[in-house]
C-alpha positions as CSV (number, residue, x, y, z in Angstrom):
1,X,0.0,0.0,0.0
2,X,2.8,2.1,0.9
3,X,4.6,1.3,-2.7
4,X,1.7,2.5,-4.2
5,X,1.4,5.7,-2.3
6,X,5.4,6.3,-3.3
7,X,4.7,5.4,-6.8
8,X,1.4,7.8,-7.5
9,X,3.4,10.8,-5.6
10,X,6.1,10.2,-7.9
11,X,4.1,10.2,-11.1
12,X,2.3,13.7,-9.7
13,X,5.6,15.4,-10.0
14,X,5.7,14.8,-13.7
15,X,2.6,16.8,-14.8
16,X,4.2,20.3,-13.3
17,X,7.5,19.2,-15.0
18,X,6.2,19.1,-18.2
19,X,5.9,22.7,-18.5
20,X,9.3,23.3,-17.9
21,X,12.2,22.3,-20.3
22,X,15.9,22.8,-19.4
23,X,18.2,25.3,-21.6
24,X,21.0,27.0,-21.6
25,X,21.8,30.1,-20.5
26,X,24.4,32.6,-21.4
27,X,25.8,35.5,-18.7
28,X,27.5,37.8,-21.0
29,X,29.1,40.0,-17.8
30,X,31.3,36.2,-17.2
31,X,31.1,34.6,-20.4
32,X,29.9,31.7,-19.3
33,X,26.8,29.4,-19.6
34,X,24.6,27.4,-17.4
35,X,21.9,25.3,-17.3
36,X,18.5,26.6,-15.8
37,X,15.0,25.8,-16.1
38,X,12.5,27.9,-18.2
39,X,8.3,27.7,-18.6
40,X,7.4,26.7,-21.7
41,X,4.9,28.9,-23.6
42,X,1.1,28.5,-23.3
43,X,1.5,26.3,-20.1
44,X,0.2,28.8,-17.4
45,X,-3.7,27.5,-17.4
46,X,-2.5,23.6,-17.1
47,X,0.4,24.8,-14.5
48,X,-2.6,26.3,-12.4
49,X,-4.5,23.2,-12.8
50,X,-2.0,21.4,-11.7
51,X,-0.4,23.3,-8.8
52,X,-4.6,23.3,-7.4
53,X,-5.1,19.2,-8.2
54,X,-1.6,18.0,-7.0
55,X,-0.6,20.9,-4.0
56,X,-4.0,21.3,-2.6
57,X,-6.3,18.4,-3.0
58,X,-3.9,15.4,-3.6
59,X,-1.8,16.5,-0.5
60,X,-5.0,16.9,2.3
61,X,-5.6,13.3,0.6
62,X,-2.5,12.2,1.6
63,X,-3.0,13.9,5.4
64,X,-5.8,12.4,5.5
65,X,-4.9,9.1,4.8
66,X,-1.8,9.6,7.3
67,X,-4.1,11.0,10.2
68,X,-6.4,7.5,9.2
69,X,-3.5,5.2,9.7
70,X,-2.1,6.6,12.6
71,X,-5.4,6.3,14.4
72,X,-5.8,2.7,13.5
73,X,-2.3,1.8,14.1
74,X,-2.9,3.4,17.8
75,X,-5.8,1.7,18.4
76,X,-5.0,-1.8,17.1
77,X,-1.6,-1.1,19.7
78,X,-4.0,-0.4,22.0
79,X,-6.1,-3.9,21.7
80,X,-2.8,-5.8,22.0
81,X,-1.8,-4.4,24.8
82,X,-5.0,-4.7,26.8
83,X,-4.8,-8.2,25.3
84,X,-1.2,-8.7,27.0
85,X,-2.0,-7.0,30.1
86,X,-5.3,-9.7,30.7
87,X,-2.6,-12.5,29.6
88,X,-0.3,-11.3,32.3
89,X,-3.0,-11.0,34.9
90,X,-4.4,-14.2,34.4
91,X,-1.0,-16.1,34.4
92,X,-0.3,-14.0,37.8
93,X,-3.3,-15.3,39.6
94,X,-2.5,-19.3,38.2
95,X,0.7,-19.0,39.6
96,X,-0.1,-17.6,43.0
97,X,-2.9,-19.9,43.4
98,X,-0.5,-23.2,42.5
99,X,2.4,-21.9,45.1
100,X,0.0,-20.9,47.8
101,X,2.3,-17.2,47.4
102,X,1.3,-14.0,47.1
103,X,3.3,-12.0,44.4
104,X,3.7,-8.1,44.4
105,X,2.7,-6.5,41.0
106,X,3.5,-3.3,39.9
């Protein structure tokens, strides 16, 4: 599930990529060139469209989805170690009753 998460947030980076293309640049004070990204024309409307889909709405998904798990993961936690603790209480009692002791708990 987690894969799958990694794999889809990967794939949302290339839409906003697209509209970008990698060219040189020339700094005629140095005479020297670099690389540096630039927007490609016509690209503004489906750069909007895809900063709102992929920075708004697909990362409050994603929060969402975290803030889910975390709360299932705490309760599930939770249920084992009630589970655990009962375990523990019961073998207490067996053993006191079998030696006749009594045996501090904390």
């Amino acid at each position: 599930m987690l894969g799958v998460l990694f794999f889809i947030a990967i794939l949302s980076l290339f839409p906003a990529a697209s509209h970008y293309r990698v060219a040189w640049t020339v700094d005629f004070r140095t005479n020297s060139s670099y690389l540096t990204y630039r927007v490609v024309a016509d690209s503004h409307v489906s750069l909007k469209i895809d900063e709102i889909l992929f920075r708004t709405i697909f990362s409050w998904l994603l929060f969402i989805l975290v803030v889910a798990c975390v709360v299932i993961l705490a309760s599930k936690l939770r249920a084992a170690s009630r589970f655990r603790q009962s375990a523990s209480s019961t073998e207490r009692t067996e053993k006191v009753k079998a030696k006749g002791k009594i045996i501090r708990t904390y």
